[in-house]
C-alpha positions as CSV (number, residue, x, y, z in Angstrom):
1,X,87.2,117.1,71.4
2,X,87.2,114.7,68.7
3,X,84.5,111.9,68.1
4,X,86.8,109.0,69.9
5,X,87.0,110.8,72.7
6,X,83.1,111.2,73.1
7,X,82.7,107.7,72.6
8,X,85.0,107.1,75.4
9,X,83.3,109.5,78.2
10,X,80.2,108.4,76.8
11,X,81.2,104.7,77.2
12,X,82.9,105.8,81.1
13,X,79.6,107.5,81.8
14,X,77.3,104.5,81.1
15,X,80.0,102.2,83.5
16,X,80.1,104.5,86.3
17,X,75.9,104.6,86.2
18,X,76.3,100.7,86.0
19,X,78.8,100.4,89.0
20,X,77.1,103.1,91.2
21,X,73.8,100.9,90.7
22,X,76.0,97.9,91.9
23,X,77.4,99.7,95.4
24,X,73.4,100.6,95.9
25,X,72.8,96.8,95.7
26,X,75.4,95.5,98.0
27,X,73.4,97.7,100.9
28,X,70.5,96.1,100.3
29,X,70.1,93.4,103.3
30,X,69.6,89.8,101.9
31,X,69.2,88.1,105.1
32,X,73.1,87.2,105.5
33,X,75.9,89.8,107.0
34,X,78.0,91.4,104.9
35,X,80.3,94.5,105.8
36,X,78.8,96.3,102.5
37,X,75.5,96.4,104.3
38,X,76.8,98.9,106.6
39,X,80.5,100.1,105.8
40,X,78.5,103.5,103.8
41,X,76.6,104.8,106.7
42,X,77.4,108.3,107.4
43,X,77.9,108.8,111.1
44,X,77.8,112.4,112.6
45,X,80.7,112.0,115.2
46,X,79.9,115.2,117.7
47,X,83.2,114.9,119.4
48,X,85.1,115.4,115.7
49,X,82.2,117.7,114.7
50,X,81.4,116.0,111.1
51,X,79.8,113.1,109.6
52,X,81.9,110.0,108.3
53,X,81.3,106.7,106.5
54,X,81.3,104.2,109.3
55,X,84.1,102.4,107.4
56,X,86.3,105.4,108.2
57,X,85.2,105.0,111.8
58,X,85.1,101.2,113.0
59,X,86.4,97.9,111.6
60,X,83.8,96.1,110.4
61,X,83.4,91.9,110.3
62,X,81.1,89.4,109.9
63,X,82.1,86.3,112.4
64,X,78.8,84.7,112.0
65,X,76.5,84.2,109.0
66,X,73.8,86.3,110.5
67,X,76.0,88.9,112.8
68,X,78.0,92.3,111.8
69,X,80.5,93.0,114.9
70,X,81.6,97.1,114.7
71,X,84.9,98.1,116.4
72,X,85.6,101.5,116.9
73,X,89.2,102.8,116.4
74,X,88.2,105.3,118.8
75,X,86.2,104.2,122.1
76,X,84.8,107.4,122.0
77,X,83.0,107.0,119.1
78,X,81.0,104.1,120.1
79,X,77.6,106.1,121.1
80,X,77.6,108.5,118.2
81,X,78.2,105.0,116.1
82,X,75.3,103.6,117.7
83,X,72.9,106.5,117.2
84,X,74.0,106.2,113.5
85,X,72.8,103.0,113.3
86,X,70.1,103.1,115.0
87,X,68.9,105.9,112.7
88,X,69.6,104.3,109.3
89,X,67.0,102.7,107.0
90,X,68.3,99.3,107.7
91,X,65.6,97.8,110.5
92,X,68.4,96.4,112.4
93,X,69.0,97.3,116.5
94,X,72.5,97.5,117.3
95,X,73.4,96.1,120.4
96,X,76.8,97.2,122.2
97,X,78.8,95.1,124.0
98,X,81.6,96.7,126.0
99,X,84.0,98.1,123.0
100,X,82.3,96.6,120.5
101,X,78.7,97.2,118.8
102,X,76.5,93.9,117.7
103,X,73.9,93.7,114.7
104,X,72.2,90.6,114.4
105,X,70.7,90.3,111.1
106,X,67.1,88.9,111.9
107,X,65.5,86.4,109.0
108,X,63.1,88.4,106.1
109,X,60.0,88.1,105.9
110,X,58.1,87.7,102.9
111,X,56.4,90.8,102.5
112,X,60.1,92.8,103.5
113,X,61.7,90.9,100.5
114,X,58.9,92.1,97.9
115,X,59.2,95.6,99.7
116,X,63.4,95.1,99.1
117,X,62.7,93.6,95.3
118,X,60.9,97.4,94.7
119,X,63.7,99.3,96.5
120,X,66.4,97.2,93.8
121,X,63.6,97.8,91.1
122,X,63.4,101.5,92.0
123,X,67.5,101.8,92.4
124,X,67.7,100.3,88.6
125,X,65.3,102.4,86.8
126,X,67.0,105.6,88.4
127,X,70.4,104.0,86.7
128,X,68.6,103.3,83.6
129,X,67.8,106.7,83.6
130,X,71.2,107.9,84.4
131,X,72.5,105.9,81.5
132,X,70.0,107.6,79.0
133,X,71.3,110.7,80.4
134,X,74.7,110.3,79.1
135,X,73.5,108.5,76.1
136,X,71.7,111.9,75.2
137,X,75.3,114.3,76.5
138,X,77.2,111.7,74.3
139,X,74.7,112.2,71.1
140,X,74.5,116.2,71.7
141,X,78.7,116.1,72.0
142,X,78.9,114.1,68.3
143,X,76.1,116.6,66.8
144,X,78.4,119.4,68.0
145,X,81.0,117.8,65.7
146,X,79.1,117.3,62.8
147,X,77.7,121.2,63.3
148,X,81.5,121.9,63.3
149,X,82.1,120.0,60.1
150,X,84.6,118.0,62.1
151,X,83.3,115.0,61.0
152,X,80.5,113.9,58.4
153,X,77.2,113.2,58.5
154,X,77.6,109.6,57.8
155,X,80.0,109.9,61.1
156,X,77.4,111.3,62.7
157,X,74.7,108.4,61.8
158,X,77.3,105.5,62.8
159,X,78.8,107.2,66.3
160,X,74.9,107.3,67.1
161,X,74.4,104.1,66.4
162,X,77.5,103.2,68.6
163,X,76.2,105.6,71.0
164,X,72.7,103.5,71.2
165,X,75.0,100.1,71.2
166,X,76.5,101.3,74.7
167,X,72.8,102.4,75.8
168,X,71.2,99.0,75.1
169,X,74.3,97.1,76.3
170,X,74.3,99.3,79.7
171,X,70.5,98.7,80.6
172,X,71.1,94.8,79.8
173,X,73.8,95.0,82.2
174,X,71.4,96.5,84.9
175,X,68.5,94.2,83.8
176,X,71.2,91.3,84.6
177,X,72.2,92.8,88.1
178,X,68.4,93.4,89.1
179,X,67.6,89.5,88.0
180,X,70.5,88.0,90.1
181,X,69.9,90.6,93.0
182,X,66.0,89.6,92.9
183,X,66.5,85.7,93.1
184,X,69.6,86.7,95.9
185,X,66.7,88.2,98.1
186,X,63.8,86.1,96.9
187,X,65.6,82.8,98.0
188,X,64.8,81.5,101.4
C-alpha cells in the first residue's frame, strides 16, 4: 500500500460514515410521507421463511401528503407485512384495505419532534464517531509507511494533516445534515 492509496480509503471511509448517517435520516418521520420512511423495514415473511426489506416485498407510494399506500407483489404476504409494521419503531398503525396496506402519517407533536431532534442528534454523534474511527485506521496505515521507510517523516506530518482535513471536513458535513434535518422536523 502506498500513502495515496490510504488517503483514498481513508477519504471512502469518512463518505460512506457520512452517507450511512444520511439513509438513517431519511427514516426519521417528519410529519409528511415519504417511501424512505418505510422502504428499510425488515419483514420476517413465514411463508418464505426469512426476513426482507419491505422494498423487496411491496411497492411502496405516497398518493397523499400525509398517506404511505403498501402493495404487496405477493397477496400472501400482506399479514406478515402488516405485523412488520406494526412492530417497527415508527408509531404508525397500518391499516389494510383489501390488497393494499394504509399508513396515515398522523401530525407531531411537540414533545415527539424534540424526542426525534435527539434520535438525529444521537444517529450523528455515532457517525462522528465512525469518522474518527477511520481517521485513526487512516493515521495508523501512514505510520506503518513511515515505520517502513516508505515514505518520510515530513510525509508522515503532511498526510496527517490531510488525514485531519478529511476528519474536520466529514463532521462539518454531518453538523450540516443534522442542522437542516432539525429545522425539517422542527417546522410546523
Amino acid at each position: 500500500m502506498d500513502a495515496d492509496t490510504a488517503i483514498l480509503e481513508t477519504e471512502e471511509g469518512m463518505k460512506n460514515a457520512v452517507g450511512h448517517m444520511v439513509q438513517e435520516f431519511a427514516g426519521v418521520r417528519t410529519g409528511k410521507a415519504s417511501p424512505t420512511l418505510v422502504e428499510g423495514i425488515d419483514i420476517h415473511v413465514a411463508s418464505y421463511g426469512s426476513s426482507m426489506k419491505l422494498k423487496q416485498l411491496a411497492m411502496i407510494t405516497t398518493p397523499e401528503p400525509r398517506l404511505i399506500v403498501v402493495q404487496p407483489f405477493d397477496p400472501s404476504t400482506t399479514q406478515d407485512i402488516e405485523r412488520g409494521l406494526k412492530e417497527s419503531k415508527l408509531g404508525i398503525n397500518p391499516n389494510v384495505d383489501g390488497k393494499n396496506i394504509r399508513l396515515p402519517i398522523p401530525e407531531l407533536s411537540e414533545e415527539r419532534r424534540r424526542d426525534l431532534v435527539k434520535v438525529v442528534k444521537g444517529m450523528a454523534e455515532d457517525s462522528r464517531v465512525r469518522v474518527r474511527g477511520v481517521r485513526k485506521d487512516g493515521i495508523d496505515k501512514v505510520k506503518k509507511l513511515e515505520k517502513e521507510k516508505e515514505i518520510t517523516e515530513d510525509d508522515l506530518r503532511r498526510l496527517e494533516k490531510e488525514i485531519q482535513g478529511l476528519t474536520d471536513a466529514s463532521v462539518k458535513q454531518i453538523d450540516e445534515q443534522v442542522s437542516a434535518k432539525e429545522k425539517e422536523i422542527m417546522k410546523v
